[in-house]
C-alpha positions as a Python dict, from the first residue, in 0.01 Angstrom:
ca = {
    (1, 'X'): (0, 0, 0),
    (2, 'X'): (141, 332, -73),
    (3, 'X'): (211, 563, 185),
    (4, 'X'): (162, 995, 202),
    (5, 'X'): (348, 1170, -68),
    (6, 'X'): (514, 1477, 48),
    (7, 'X'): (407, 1645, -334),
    (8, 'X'): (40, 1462, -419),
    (9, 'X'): (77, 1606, -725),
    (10, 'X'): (404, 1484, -836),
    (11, 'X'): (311, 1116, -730),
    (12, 'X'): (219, 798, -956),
    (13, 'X'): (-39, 582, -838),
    (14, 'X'): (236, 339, -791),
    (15, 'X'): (399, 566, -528),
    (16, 'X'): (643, 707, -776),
    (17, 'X'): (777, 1062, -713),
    (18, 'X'): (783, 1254, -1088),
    (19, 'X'): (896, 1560, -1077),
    (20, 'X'): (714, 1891, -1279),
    (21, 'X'): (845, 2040, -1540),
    (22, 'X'): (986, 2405, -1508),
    (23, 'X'): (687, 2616, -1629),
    (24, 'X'): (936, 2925, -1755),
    (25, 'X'): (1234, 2858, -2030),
    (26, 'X'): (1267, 3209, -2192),
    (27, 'X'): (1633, 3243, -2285),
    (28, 'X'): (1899, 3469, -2284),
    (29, 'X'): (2121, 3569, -2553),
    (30, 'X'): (2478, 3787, -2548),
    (31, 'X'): (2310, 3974, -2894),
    (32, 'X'): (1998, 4023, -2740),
    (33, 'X'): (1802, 3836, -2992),
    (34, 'X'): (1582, 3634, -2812),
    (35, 'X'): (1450, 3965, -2631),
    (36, 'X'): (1624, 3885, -2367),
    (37, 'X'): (1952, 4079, -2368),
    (38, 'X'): (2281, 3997, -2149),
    (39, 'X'): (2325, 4295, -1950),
    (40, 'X'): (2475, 4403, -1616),
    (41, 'X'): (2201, 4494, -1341),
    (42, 'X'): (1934, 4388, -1539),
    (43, 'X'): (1891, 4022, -1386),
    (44, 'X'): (1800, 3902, -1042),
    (45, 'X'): (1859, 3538, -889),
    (46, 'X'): (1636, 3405, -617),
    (47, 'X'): (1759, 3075, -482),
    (48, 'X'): (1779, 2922, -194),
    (49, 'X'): (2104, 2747, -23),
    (50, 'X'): (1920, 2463, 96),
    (51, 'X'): (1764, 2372, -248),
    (52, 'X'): (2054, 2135, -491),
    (53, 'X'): (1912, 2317, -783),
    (54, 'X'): (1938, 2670, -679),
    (55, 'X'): (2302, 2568, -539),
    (56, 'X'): (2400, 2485, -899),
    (57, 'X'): (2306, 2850, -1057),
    (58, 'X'): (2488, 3016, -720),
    (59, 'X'): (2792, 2794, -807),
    (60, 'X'): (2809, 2927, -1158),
    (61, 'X'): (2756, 3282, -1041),
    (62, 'X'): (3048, 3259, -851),
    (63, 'X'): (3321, 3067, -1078),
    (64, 'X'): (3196, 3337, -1373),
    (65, 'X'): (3270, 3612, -1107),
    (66, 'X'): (2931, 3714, -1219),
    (67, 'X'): (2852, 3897, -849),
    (68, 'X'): (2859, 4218, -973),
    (69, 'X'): (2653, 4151, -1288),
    (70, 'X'): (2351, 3949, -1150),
    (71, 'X'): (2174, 4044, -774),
    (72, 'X'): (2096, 3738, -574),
    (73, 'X'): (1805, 3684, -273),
    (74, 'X'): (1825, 3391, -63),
    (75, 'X'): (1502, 3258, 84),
    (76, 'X'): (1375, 3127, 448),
    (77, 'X'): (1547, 2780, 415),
    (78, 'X'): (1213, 2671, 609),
    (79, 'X'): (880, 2623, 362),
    (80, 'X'): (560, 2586, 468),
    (81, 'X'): (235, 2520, 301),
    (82, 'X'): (300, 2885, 191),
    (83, 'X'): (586, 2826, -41),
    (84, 'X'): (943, 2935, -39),
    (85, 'X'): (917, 3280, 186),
    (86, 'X'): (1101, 3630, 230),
    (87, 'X'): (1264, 3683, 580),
    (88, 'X'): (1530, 3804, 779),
    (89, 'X'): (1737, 3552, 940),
    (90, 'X'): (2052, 3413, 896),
    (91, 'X'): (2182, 3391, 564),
    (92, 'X'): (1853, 3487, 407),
    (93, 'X'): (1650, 3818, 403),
    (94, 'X'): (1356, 4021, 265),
    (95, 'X'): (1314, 4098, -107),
    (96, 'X'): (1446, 4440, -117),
    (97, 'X'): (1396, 4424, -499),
    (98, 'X'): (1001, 4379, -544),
    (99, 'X'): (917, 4389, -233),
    (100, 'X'): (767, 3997, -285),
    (101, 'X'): (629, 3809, 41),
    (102, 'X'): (674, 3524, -97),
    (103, 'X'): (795, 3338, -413),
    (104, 'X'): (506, 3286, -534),
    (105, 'X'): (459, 3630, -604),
    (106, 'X'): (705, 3621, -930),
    (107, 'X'): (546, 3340, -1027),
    (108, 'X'): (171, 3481, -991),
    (109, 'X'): (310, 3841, -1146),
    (110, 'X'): (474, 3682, -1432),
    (111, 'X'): (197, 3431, -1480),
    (112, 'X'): (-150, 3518, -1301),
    (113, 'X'): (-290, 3124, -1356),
    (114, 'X'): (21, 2934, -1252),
    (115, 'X'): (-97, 2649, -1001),
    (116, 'X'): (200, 2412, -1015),
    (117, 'X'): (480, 2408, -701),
    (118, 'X'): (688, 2710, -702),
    (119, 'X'): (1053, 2615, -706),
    (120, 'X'): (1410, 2794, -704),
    (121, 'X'): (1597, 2921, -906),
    (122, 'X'): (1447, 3172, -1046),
    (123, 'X'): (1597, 3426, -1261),
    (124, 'X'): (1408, 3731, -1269),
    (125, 'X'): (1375, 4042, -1467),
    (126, 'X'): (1384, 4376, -1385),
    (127, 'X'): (1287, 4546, -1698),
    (128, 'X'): (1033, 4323, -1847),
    (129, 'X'): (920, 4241, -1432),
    (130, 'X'): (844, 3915, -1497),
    (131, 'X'): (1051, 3535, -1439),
    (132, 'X'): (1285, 3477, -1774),
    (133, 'X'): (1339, 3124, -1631),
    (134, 'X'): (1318, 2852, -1334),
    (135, 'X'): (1519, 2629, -1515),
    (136, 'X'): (1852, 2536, -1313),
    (137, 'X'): (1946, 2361, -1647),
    (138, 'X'): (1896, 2617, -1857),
    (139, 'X'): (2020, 2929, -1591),
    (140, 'X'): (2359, 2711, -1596),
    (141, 'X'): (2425, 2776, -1969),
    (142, 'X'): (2330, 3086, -1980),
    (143, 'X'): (2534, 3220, -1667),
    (144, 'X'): (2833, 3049, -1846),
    (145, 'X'): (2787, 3161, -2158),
    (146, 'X'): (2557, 3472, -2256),
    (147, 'X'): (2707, 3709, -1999),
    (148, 'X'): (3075, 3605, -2104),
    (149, 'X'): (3107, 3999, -2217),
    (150, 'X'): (3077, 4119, -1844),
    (151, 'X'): (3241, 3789, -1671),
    (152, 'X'): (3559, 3811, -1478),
    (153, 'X'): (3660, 3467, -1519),
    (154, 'X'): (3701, 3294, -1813),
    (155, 'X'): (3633, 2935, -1703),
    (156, 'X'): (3403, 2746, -1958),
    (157, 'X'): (3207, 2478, -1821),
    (158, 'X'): (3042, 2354, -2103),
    (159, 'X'): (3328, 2337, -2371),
    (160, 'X'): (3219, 2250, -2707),
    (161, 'X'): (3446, 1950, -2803),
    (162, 'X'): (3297, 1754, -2513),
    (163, 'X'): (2975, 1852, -2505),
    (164, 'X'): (2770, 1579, -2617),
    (165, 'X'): (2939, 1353, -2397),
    (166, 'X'): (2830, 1614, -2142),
    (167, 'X'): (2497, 1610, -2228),
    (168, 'X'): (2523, 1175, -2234),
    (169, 'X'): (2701, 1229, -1824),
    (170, 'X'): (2457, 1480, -1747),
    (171, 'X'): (2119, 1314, -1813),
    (172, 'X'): (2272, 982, -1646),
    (173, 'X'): (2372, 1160, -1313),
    (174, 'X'): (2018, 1322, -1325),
    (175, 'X'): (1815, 997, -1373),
    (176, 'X'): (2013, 807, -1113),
    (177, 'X'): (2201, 1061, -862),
    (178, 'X'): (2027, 1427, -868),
    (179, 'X'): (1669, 1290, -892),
    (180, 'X'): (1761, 928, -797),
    (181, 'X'): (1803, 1074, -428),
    (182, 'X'): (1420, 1183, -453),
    (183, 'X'): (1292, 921, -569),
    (184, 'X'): (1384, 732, -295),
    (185, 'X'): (1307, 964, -67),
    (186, 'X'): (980, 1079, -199),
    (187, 'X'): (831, 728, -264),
    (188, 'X'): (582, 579, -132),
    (189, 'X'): (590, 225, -200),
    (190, 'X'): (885, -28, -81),
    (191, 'X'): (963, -158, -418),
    (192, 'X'): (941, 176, -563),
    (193, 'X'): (1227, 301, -258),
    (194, 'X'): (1399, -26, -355),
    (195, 'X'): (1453, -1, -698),
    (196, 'X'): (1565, 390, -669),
    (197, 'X'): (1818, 314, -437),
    (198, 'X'): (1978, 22, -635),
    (199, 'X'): (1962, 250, -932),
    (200, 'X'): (2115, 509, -748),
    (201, 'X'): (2426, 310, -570),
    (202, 'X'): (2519, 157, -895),
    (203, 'X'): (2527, 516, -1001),
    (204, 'X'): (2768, 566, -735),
    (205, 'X'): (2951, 284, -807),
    (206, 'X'): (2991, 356, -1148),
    (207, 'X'): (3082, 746, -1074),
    (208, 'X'): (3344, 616, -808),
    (209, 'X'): (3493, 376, -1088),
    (210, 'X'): (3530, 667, -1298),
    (211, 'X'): (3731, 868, -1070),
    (212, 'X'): (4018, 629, -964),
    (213, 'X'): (4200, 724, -1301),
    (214, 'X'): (4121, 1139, -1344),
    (215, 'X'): (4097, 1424, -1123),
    (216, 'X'): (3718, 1576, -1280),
    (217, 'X'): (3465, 1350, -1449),
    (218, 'X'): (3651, 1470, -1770),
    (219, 'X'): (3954, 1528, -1687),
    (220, 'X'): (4182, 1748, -1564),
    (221, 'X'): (3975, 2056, -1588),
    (222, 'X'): (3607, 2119, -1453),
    (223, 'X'): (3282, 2107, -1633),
    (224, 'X'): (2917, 2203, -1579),
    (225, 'X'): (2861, 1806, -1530),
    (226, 'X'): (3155, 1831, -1173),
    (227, 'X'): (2912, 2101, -1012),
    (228, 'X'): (2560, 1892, -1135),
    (229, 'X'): (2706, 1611, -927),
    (230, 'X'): (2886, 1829, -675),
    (231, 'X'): (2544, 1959, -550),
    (232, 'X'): (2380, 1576, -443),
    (233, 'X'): (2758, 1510, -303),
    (234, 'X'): (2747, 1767, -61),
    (235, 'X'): (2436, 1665, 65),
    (236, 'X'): (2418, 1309, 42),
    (237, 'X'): (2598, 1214, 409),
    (238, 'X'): (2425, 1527, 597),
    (239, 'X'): (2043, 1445, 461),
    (240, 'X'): (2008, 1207, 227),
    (241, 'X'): (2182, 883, 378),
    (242, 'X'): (1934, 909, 677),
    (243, 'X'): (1645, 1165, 583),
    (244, 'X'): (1636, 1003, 237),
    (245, 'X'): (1690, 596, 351),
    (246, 'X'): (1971, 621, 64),
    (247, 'X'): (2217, 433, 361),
    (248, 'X'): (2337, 126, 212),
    (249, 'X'): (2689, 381, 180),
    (250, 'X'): (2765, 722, 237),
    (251, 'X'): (2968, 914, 20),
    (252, 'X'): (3266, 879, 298),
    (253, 'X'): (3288, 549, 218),
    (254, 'X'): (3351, 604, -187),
    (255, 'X'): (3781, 676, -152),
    (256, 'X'): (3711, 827, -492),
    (257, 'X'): (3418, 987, -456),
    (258, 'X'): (3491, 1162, -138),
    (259, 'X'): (3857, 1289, -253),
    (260, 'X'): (3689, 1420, -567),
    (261, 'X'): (3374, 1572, -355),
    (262, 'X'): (3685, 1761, -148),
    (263, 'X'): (3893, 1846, -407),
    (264, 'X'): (3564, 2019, -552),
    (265, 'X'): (3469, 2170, -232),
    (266, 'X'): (3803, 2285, -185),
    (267, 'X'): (3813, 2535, -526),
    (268, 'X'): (3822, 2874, -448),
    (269, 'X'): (3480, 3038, -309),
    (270, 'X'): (3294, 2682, -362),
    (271, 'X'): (3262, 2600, 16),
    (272, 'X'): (3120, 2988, 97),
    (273, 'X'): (2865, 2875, -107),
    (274, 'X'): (2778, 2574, 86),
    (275, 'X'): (2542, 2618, 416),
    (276, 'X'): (2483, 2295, 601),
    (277, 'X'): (2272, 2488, 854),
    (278, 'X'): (1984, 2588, 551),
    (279, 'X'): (2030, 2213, 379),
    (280, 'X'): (1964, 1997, 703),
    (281, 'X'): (1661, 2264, 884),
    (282, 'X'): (1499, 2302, 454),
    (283, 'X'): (1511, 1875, 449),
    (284, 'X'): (1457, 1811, 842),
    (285, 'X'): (1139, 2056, 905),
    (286, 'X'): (1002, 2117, 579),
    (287, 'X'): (968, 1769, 473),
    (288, 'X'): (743, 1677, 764),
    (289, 'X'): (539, 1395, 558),
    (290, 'X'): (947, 1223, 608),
    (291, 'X'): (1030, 1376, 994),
    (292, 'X'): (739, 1426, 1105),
    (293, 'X'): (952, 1500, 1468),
    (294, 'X'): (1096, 1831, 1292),
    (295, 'X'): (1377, 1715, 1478),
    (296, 'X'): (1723, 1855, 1301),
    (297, 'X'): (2032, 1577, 1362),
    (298, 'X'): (2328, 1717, 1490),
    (299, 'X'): (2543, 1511, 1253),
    (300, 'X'): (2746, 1390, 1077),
    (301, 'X'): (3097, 1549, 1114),
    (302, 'X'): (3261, 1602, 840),
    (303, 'X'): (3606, 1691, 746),
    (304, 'X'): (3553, 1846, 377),
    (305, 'X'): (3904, 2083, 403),
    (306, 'X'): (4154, 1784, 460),
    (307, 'X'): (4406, 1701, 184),
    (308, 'X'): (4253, 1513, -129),
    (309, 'X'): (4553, 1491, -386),
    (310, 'X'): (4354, 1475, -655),
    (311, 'X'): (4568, 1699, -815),
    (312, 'X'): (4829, 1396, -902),
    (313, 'X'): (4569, 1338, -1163),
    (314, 'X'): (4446, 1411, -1495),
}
């Protein structure tokens, strides 16, 4: 018999979690061509630290040393029945931009008969007032390559000699790893739990495999596909192993996958963007349907700044 689903609307009959679709995929173009110009001051993230998703457009922000060109608001790590909220606290704040309450209100002002489950990222604009995307996907490519004119760093992460094989990595870590996590978590049948967590450890495996012979899934230099993975890494020992039931490892217990998720962690201004406090209270109260306590572990320690030498690699 299947159990609660923390999204009802997201659920199979069979107790499978599927996840939406992102309702807004306007682009944005360095010409200006698709309407949507590149331009400094113009664009305005909204993500939240907790959320994997959001993490990845906040990661690309920052290796682009993009800062200065696009604004970013961080929400209330805690959601209620309310959505993703606007308050002070610590390491998130009001919307001093529009002045929203809530998230919801982008979403309602850029589309007044929305009804599906408001999510971060969002990228908004401040000219046309209304979302250009809430696509992490998409708000990755862009960030890396339509604002290349006003980006300090010149770091490509999605290189054009490997990117179909990107694309191939990409959709197999999302299947099995980014969404593989939720699937497990969010079902609500046993052999529906079962089967996403075999899928997703032979992922793991696979991923860990990978890693014994190069530094980056690629190579010796970082792509987008490092930073897709990077984001269920850094989560997977402090919520998903227990929160999730993903426990038959943690990542600790990959020697390649933990070196690599260090080595990552370890580039510069990648671990300011990582906030353990927002993930484990956003996964530990919100998803009460899971913890039903509220109760936030203490755990697990974690030494994420030790050496990894995963620079003897290429």
């Amino acid at each position: 018999m299947a159990g609660r689903a923390q999204f009802p609307d997201e659920q199979s009959d069979q107790g499978e979690f599927k996840r939406q679709d992102d309702a807004f995929r306007q682009w944005i173009t360095a010409d200006g061509s698709s309407g949507y110009p590149a331009a400094s001051g113009r664009y305005h993230l909204y993500v939240s630290w907790a959320c994997p998703w959001a993490h990845r457009t906040i990661i690309v922000r920052r290796l682009k040393k993009l800062e200065s060109v696009i604004g970013m608001t961080v929400v209330d790590p805690i959601r209620d029945e309310r959505g993703w909220a606007f308050r002070e606290g610590p390491g998130h704040s009001l919307d001093s931009l529009n002045g929203f309450h809530f998230l919801s209100d982008a979403y309602r002002a850029t589309d007044s008969h929305y009804r599906g489950r408001v999510t971060v990222p969002v990228l908004w604009d401040t000219v046309a007032k209304r979302i250009v995307s809430n696509s992490d996907d998409d708000l990755m490519r862009m960030l890396n390559g339509a604002f290349d004119g006003f980006a300090e760093s010149r770091i490509d992460l999605y290189p054009q000699r490997l990117q179909r094989d990107i694309d191939d990595l990409n959709e197999f870590i999302y299947e099995n790893v980014n969404d593989g996590v939720y699937r497990a978590g969010f079902s609500t049948s046993q052999r529906v739990y079962e089967q996403a967590v075999r899928r997703l450890f032979d992922a793991l495996d696979q991923l860990d495999a990978r890693l014994k012979t190069r530094r980056y899934l690629f190579g010796e230099t970082f792509v987008e596909t490092d930073w897709r993975l990077f984001v269920t890494l850094i989560r997977f020992d402090a919520v998903y192993h227990g929160h999730f039931k993903c426990n038959i490892r943690r990542i600790i217990d990959y020697p390649n996958l933990f070196a690599y998720l260090k080595d990552l962690y370890q580039t510069e201004g990648i671990a300011d963007t990582v906030n353990f406090d927002h993930i484990k209270r956003h996964y530990y109260v919100t998803h009460d349907d899971i913890n039903p306590t509220r109760i936030v572990p203490l755990g697990p320690i974690q030494d994420l700044s030790s050496p990894h030498h995963r620079e003897r690699l290429v």
